[in-house]
One Martini backbone bead per residue (centre of mass of N, CA, C, O) as a GRO file, in nm:
protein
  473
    1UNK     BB    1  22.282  24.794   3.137
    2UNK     BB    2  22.598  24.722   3.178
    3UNK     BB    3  22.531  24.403   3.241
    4UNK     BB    4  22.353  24.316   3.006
    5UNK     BB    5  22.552  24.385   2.804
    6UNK     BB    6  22.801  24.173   2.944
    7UNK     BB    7  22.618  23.936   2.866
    8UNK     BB    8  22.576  23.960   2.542
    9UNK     BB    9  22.841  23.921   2.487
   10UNK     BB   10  22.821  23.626   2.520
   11UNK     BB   11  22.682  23.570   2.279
   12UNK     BB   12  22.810  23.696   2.054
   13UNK     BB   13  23.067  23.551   2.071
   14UNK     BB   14  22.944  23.273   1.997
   15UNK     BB   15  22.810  23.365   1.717
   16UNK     BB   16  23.078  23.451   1.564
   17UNK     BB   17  23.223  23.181   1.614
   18UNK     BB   18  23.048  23.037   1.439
   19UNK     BB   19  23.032  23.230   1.205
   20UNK     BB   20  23.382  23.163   1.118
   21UNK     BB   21  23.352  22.848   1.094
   22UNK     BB   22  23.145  22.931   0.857
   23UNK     BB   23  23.218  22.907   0.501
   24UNK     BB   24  22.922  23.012   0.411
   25UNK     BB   25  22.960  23.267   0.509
   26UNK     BB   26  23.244  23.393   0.467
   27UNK     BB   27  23.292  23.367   0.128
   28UNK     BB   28  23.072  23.548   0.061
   29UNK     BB   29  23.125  23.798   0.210
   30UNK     BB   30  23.417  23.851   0.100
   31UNK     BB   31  23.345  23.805  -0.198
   32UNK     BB   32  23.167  24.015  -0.249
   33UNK     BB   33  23.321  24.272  -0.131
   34UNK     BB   34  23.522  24.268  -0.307
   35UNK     BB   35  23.368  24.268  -0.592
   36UNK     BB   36  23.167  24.532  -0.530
   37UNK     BB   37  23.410  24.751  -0.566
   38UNK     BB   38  23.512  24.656  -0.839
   39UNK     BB   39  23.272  24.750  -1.019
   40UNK     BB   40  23.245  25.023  -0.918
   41UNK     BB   41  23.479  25.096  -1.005
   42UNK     BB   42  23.437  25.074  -1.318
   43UNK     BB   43  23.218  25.257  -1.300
   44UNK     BB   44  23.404  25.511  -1.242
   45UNK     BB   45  23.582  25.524  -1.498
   46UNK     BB   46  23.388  25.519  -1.723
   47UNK     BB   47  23.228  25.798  -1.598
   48UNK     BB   48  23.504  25.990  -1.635
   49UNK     BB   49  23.516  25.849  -1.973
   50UNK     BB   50  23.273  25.994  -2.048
   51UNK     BB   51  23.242  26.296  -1.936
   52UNK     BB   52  23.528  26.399  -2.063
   53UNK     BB   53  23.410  26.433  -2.342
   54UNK     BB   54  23.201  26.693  -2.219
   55UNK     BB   55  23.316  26.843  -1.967
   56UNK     BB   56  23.134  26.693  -1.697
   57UNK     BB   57  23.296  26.610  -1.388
   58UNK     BB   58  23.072  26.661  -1.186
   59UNK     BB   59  22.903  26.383  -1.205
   60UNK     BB   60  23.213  26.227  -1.130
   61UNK     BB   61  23.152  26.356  -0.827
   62UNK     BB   62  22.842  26.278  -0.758
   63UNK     BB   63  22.900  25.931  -0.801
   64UNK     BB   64  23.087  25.870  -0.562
   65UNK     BB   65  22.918  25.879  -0.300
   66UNK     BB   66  22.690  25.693  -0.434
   67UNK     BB   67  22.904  25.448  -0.455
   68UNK     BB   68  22.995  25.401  -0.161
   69UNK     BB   69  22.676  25.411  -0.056
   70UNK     BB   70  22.671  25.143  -0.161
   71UNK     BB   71  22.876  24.945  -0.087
   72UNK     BB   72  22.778  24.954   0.209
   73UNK     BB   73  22.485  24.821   0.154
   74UNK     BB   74  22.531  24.549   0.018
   75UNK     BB   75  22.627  24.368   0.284
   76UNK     BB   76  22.399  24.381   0.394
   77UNK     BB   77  22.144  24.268   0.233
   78UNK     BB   78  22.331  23.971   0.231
   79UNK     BB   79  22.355  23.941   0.566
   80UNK     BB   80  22.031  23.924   0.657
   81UNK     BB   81  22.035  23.590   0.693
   82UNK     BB   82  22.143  23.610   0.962
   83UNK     BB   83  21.922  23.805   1.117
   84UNK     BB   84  21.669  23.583   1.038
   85UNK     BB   85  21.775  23.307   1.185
   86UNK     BB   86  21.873  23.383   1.473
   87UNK     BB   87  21.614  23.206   1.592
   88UNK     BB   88  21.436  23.066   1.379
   89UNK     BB   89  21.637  22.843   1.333
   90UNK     BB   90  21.749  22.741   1.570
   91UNK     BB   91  21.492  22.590   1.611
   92UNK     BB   92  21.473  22.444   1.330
   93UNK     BB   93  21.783  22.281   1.451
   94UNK     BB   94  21.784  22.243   1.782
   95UNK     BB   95  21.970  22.498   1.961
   96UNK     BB   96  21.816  22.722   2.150
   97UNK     BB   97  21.741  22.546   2.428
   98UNK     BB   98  22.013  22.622   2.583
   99UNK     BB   99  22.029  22.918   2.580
  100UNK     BB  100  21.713  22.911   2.718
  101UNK     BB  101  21.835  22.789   2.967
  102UNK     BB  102  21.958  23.013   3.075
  103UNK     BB  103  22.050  23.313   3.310
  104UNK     BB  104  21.932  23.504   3.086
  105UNK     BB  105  21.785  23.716   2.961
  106UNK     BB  106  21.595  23.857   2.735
  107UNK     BB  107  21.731  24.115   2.671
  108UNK     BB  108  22.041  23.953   2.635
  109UNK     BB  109  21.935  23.734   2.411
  110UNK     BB  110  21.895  23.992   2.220
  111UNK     BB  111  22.127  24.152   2.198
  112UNK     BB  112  22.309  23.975   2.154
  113UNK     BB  113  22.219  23.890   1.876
  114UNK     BB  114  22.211  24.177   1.749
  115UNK     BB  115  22.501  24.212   1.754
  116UNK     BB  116  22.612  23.956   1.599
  117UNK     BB  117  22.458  24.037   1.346
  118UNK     BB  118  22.596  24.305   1.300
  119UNK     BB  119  22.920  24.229   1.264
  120UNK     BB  120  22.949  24.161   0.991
  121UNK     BB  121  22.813  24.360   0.775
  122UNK     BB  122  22.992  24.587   0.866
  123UNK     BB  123  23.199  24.489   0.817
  124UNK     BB  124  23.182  24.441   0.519
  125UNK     BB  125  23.123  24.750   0.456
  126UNK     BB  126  23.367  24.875   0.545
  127UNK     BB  127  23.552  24.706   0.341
  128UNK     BB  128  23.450  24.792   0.103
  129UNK     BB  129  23.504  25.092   0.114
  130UNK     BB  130  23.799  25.065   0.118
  131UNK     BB  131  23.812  24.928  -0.160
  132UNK     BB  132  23.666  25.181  -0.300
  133UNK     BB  133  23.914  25.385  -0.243
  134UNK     BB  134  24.147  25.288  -0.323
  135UNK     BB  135  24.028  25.243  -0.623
  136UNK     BB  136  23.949  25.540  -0.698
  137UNK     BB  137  24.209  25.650  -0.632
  138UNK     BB  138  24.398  25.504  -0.851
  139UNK     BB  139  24.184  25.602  -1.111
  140UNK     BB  140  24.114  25.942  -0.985
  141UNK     BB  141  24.164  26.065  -0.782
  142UNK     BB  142  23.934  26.011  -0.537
  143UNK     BB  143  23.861  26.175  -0.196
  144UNK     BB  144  23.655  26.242   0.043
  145UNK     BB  145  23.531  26.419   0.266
  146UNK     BB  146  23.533  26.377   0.580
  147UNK     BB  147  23.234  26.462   0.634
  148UNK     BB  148  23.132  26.254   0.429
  149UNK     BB  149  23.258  25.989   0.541
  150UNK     BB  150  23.111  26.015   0.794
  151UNK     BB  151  22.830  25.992   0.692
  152UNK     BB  152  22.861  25.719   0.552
  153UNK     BB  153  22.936  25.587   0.815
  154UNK     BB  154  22.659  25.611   0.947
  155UNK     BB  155  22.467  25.519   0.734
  156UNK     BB  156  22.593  25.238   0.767
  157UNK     BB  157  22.515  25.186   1.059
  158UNK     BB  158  22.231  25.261   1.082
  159UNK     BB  159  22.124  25.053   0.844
  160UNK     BB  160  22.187  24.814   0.975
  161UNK     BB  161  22.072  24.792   1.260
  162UNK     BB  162  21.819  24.835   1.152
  163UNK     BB  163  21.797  24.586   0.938
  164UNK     BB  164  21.890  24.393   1.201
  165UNK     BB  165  21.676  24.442   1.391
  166UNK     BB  166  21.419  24.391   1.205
  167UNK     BB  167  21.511  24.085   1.168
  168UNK     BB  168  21.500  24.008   1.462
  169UNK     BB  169  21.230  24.035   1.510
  170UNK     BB  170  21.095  23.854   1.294
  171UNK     BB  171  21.253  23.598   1.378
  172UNK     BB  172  21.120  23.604   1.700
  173UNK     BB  173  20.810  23.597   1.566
  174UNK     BB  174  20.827  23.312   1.379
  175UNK     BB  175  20.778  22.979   1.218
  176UNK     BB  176  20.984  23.031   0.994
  177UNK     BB  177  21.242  23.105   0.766
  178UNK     BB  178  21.012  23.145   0.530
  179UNK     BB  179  20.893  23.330   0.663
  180UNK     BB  180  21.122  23.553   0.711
  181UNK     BB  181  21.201  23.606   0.432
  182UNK     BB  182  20.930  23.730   0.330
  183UNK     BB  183  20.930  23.962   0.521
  184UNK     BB  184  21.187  24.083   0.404
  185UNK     BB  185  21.048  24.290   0.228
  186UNK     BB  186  20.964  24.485   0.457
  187UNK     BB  187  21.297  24.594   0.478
  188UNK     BB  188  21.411  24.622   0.201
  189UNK     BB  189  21.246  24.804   0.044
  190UNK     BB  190  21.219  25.081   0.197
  191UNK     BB  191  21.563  25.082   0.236
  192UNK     BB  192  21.569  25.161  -0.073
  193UNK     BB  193  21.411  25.380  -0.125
  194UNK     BB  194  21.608  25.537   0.052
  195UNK     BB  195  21.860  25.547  -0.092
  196UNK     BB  196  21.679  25.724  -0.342
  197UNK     BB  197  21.686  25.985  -0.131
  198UNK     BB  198  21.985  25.993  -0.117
  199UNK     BB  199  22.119  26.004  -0.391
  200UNK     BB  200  22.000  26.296  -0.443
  201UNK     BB  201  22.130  26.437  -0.238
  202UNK     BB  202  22.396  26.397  -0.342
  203UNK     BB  203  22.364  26.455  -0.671
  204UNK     BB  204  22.279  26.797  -0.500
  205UNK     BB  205  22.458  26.855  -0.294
  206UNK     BB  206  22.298  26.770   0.017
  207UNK     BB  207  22.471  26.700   0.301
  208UNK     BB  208  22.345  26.783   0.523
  209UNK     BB  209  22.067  26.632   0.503
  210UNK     BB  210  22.175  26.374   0.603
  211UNK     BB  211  22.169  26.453   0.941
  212UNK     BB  212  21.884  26.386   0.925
  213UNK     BB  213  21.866  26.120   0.876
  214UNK     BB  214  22.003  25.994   1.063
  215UNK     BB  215  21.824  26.094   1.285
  216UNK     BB  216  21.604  25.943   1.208
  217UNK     BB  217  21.733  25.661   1.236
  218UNK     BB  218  21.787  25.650   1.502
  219UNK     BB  219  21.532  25.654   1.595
  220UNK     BB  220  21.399  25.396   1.449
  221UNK     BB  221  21.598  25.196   1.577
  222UNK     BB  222  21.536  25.263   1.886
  223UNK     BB  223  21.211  25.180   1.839
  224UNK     BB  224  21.325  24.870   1.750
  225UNK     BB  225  21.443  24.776   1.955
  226UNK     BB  226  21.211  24.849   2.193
  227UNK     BB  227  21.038  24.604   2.027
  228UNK     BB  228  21.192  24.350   2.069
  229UNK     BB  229  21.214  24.368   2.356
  230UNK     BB  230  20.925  24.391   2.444
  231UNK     BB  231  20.855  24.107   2.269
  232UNK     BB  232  21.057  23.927   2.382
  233UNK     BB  233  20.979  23.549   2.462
  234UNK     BB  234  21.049  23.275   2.529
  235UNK     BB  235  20.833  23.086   2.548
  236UNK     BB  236  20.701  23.186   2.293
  237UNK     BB  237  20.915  23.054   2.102
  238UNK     BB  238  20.889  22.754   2.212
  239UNK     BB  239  20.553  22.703   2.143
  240UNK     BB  240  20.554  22.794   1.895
  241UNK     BB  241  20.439  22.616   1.574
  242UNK     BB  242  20.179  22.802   1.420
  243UNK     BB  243  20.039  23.045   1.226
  244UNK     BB  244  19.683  23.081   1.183
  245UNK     BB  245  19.458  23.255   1.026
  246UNK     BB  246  19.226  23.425   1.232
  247UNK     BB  247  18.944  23.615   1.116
  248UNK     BB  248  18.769  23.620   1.387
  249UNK     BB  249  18.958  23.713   1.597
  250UNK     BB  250  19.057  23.973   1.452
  251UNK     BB  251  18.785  24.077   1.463
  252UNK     BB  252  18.739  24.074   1.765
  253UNK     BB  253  18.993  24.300   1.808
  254UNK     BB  254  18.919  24.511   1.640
  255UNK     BB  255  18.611  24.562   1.780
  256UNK     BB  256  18.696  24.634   2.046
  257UNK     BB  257  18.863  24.929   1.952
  258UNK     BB  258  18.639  25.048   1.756
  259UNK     BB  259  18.362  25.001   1.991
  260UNK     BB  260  18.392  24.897   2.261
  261UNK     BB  261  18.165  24.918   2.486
  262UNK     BB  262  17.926  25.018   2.285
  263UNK     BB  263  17.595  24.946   2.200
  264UNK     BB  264  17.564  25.215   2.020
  265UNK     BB  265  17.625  25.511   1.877
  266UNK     BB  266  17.572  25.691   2.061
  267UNK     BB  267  17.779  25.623   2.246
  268UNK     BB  268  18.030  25.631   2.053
  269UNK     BB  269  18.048  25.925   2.034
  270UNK     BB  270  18.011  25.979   2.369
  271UNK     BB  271  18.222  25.793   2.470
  272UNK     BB  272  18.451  25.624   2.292
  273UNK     BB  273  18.521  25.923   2.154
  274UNK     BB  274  18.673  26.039   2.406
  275UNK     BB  275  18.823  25.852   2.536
  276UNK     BB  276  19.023  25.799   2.338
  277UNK     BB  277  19.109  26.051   2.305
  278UNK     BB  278  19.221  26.073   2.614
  279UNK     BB  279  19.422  25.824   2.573
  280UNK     BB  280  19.585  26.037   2.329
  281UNK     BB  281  19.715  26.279   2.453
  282UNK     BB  282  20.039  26.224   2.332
  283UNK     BB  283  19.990  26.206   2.047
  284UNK     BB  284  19.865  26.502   2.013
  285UNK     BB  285  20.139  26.655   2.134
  286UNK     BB  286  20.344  26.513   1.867
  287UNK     BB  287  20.163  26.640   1.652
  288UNK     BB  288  20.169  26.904   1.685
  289UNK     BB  289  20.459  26.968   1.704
  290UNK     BB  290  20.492  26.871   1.401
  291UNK     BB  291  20.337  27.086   1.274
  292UNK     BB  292  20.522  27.285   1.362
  293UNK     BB  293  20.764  27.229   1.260
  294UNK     BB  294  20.711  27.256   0.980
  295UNK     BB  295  20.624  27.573   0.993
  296UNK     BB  296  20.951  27.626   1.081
  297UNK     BB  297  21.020  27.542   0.820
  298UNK     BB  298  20.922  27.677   0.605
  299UNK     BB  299  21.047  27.931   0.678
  300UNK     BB  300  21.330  27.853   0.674
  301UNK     BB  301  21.339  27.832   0.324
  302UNK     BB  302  21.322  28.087   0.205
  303UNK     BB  303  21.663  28.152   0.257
  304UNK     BB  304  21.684  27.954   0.014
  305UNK     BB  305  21.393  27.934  -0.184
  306UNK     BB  306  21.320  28.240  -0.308
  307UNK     BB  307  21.109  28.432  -0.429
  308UNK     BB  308  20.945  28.653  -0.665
  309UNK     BB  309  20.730  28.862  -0.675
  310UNK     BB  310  20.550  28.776  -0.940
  311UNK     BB  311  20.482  28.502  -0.781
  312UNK     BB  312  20.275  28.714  -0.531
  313UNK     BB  313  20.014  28.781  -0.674
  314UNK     BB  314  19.701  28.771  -0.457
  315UNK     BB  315  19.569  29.115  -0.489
  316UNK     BB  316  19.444  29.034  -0.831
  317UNK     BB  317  19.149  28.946  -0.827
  318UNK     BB  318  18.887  28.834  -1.031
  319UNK     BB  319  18.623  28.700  -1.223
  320UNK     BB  320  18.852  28.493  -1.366
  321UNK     BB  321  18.882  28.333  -1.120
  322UNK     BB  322  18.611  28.224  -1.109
  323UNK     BB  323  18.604  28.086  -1.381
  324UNK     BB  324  18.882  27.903  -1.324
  325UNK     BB  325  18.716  27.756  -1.105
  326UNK     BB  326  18.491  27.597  -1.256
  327UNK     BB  327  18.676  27.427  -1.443
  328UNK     BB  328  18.787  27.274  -1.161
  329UNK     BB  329  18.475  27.263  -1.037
  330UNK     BB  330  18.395  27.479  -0.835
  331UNK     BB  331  18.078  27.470  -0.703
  332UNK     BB  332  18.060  27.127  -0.674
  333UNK     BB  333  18.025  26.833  -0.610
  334UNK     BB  334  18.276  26.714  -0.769
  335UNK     BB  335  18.474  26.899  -0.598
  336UNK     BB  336  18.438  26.792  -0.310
  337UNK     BB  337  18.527  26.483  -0.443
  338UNK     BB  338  18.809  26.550  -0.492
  339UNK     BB  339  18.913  26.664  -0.260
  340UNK     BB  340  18.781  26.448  -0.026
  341UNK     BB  341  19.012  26.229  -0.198
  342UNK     BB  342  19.260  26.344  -0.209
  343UNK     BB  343  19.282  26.346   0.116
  344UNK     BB  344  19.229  26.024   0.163
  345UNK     BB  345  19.487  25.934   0.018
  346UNK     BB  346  19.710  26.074   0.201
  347UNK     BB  347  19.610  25.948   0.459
  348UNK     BB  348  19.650  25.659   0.327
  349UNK     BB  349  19.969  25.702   0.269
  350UNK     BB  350  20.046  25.804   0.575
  351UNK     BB  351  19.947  25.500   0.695
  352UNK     BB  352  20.131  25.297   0.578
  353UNK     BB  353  20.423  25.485   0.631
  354UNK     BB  354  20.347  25.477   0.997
  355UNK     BB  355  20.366  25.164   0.979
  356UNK     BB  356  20.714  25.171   0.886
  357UNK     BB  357  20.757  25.437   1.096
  358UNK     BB  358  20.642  25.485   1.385
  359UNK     BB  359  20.448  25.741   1.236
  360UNK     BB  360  20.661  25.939   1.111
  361UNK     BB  361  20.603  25.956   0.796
  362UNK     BB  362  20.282  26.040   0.829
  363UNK     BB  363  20.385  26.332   0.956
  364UNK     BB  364  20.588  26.436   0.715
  365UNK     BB  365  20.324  26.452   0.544
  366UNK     BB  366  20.130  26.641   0.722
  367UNK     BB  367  20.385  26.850   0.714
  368UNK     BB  368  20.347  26.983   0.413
  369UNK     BB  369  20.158  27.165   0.392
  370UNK     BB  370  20.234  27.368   0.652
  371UNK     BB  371  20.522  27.376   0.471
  372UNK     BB  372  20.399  27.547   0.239
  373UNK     BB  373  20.274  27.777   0.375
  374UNK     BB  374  20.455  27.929   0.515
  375UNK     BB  375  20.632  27.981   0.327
  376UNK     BB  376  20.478  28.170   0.131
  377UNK     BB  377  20.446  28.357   0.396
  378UNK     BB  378  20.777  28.410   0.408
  379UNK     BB  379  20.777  28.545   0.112
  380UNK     BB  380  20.549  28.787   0.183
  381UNK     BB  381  20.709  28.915   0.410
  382UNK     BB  382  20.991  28.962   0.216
  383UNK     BB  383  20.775  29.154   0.012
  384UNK     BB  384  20.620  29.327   0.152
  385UNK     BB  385  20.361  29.126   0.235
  386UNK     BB  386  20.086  29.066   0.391
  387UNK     BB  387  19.971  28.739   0.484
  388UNK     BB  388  19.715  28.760   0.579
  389UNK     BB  389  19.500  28.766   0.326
  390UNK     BB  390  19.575  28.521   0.252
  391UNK     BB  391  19.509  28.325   0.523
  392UNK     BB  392  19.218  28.421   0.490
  393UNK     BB  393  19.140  28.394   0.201
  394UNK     BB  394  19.283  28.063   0.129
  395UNK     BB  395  19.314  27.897   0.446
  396UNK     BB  396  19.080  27.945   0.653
  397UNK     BB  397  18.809  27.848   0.607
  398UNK     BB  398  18.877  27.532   0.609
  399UNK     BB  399  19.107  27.524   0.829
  400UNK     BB  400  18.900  27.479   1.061
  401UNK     BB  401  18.864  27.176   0.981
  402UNK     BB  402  19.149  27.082   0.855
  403UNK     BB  403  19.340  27.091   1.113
  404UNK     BB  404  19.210  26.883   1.268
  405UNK     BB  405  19.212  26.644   1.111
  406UNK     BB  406  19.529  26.625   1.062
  407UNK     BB  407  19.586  26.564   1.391
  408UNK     BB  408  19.412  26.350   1.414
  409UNK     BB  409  19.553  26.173   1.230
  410UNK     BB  410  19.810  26.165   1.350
  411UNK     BB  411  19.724  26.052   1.608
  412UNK     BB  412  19.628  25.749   1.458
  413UNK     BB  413  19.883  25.669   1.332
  414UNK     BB  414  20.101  25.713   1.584
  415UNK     BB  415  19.942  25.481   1.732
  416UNK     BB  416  19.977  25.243   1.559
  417UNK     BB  417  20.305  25.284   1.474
  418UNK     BB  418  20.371  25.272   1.841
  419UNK     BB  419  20.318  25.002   1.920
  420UNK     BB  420  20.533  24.840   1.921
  421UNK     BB  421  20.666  25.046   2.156
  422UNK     BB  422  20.396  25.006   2.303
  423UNK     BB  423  20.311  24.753   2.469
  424UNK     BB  424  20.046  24.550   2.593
  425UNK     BB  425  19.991  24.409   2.888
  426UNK     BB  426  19.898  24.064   2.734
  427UNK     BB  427  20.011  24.083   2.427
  428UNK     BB  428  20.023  24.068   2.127
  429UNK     BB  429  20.142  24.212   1.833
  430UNK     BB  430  19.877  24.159   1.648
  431UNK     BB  431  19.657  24.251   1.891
  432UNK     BB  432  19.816  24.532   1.934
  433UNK     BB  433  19.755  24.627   1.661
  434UNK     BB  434  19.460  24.563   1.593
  435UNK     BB  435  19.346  24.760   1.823
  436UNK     BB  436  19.465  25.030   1.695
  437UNK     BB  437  19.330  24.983   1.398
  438UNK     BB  438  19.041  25.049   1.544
  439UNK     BB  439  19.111  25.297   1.651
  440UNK     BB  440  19.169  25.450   1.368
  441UNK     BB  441  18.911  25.405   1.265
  442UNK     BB  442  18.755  25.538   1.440
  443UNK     BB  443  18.867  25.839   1.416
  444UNK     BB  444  18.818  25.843   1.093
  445UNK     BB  445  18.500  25.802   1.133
  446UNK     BB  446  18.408  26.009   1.334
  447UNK     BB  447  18.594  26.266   1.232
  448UNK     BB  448  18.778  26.298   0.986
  449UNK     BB  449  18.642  26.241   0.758
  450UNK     BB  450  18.411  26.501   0.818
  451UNK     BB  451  18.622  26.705   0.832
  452UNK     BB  452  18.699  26.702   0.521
  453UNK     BB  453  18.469  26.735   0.391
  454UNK     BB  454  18.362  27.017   0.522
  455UNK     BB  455  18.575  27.141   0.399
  456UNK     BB  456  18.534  27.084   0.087
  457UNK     BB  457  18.307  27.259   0.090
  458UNK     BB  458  18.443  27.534   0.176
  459UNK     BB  459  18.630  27.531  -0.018
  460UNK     BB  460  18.449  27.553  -0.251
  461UNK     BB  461  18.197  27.768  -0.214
  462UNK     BB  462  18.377  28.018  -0.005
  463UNK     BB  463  18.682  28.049  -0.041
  464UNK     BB  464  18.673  28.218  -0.322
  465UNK     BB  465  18.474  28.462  -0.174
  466UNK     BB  466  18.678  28.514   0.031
  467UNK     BB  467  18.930  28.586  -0.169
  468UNK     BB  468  18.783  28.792  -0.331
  469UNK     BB  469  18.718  28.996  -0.071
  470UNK     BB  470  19.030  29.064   0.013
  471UNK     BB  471  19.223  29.025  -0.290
  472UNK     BB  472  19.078  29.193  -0.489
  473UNK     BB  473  19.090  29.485  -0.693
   0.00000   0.00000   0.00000
């Protein structure tokens, strides 16, 4: 690793090089870096004196690391055209046959590619951040707390190479710039995204929560990067030389993965359709895995969250308990059908955010109702009431078809998600999709649909009277 990493730095070395020569590269990057934080001090002083006619200078407490945390951001999102043009400008250039032409592996120049990408946004992020903490101390007296800062520019390092491993994996799989620039739109849109989920973090000072998303993004970039080197091939990139939509091959890859070797329904049932499970072991055992962390999550909030006992009176159902069930649909095949299209919208969902997250953010929607039972069930264990009752009457009789399918949709999620990152040997990344979005249907037409449906049947008809018969007066 360390001899890769030390090749690397050739490449790395070379594009920077090249890179500080092009001053279209060079004058926007730091003309805009240097603008866009005297805009922000400009936004925070405004705000300051907004608030203080009011009171409010909390306001303009919680605003100043969300307006840093944005200035780290800007220069990446504008530098991101270094890491799309990274390989295939080159080709369409025609200087990266020399380069191609080295004995550096294909690894040494990937890495060396992704670094020399990452080096100027990172730059241009971190002066950003300088111009805007000198310029807000300047006007407003406010410098963020060290662990604060540290979190920031983690946030920052660690959002840059996402976005720039994304951008280069997608340079090395296109045949055109334009291609490239028009697919950033899918690494772009979720990582803005992800930055309101982080502004509100910050607006509500639950700074500790930063330290997950960190987490969460290393793994995320980690896997992004074991998928770039993994699928990056020198011949195929100098091969490649236009994409074609063939919609008979792609069907013909889906239905590899979907129908199998299978002759019939009867073999597909019982034969490909236990093969796959057999095959998807580890997501199995990693979806499970993430499901008890969940419960384990739920039950960890209620001394933040706790609740008051009198939102906890689950043990006075009576008869009109029944009835407020009846106008909700309940005892009806249109509840039945509210439900069971209710789950199925979750779990396509949960498959689109799978698959732009090798997975991951697929399972924390599925471990959303299991970490909101737990809760629900340890603040009843904290109010000296006992959860049994509760679990046995409002959520076992369901979840007992309805836990396996949550289960099984994490696995079949999960396993489309990893595909970039545990590519097939002898496929294409498309090849690679298509055959695991077969078997995710396989799953799902076999499995999860049913057991969703039955759960939903359980749910309206059963569920009532049982937790009428635990619960009730």
């Amino acid at each position: 690793m360390f001899n890769d990493l030390r090749m690397a730095w050739i490449v790395t070395y070379r594009e920077v090089r090249d890179q500080m020569r092009d001053w279209r590269i060079v004058f926007p990057v730091i003309a805009l870096t240097v603008f866009f934080p005297s805009l922000m001090n400009f936004t925070a002083r405004q705000a300051v004196s907004f608030v203080e006619r009011y009171g409010a200078p909390l306001v303009a407490e919680r605003l100043f690391p969300f307006l840093m945390m944005v200035v780290g951001f800007f220069p990446i999102s504008i530098s991101l055209v270094i890491a799309l043009e990274s390989f295939v400008g080159e080709k369409e250039r025609q200087s990266i046959e020399p380069l191609l032409c080295t004995p550096l592996s294909d690894v040494q120049l990937y890495l060396g590619k992704l670094l020399a990408s990452t080096a100027a946004p990172l730059f241009a992020s971190y002066l950003g951040i300088a111009v805007y903490l000198i310029g807000v101390y300047r006007q407003a007296g406010w410098l963020p707390e060290p662990i604060l800062l540290v979190q920031v520019l983690l946030l920052t390092t660690v959002q840059a190479v996402l976005m720039v491993s994304g951008s280069v994996v997608v340079s090395s799989q296109t045949t055109s710039t334009r291609a490239a620039t028009l697919l950033a739109s899918f690494i772009i849109i979720p990582v803005a995204l992800l930055i309101e989920g982080e502004s509100m973090v910050m607006f509500w000072a639950r700074y500790n929560v930063l330290w997950w998303v960190i987490l969460a993004l290393l793994l995320i970039t980690s896997l992004l990067v074991r998928a770039g080197i993994a699928y990056f091939n020198r011949e195929e990139l100098l091969g490649r030389e236009l994409d074609e939509i063939n919609l008979r091959w792609a069907w013909r890859v889906f239905l590899s993965g979907f129908r199998g070797q299978a002759h019939n329904l009867r073999d597909w049932y019982l034969k490909e359709v236990p093969t796959t499970l057999r095959a998807l072991r580890l997501p199995a055992l990693v979806a499970i895995t993430s499901l008890a962390i969940g419960i384990a999550a739920g039950i960890s909030q209620r001394q933040t969250f706790p609740l008051p006992t009198e939102m906890l009176r689950f043990d006075s159902l009576d008869s009109d308990f029944m009835d407020t069930l009846r106008t909700m649909g309940f005892f009806s095949t249109f509840g039945v059908g509210a439900i069971w299209l209710h789950n199925l919208r979750i779990i396509a969902l949960a498959s689109v955010l799978g698959v732009f997250s090798f997975g991951i953010m697929g399972l924390i929607i599925l471990m959303l109702p299991l970490a909101l039972i737990a809760y629900l069930a340890a603040n009843l264990a904290a109010n000296g009431i006992s959860p049994i009752p509760f679990i046995l009457g409002l959520v076992a009789p369901h979840a007992l078809l309805e836990l396996p399918a949550i289960v099984l949709s994490g696995v079949a999620i999960l396993q489309v998600g990893a595909i970039l990152g545990a590519p097939a040997e002898g496929k294409t990344v498309g090849e690679s999709w298509l055959y695991a979005l077969g078997r995710w249907a396989k799953l799902m037409l076999a499995l999860v649909l049913p057991l969703f449906l039955g759960a939903a049947i359980i749910e309206v008809f059963i569920t009532p009277h049982v937790a009428l018969f635990l619960l009730g007066k």
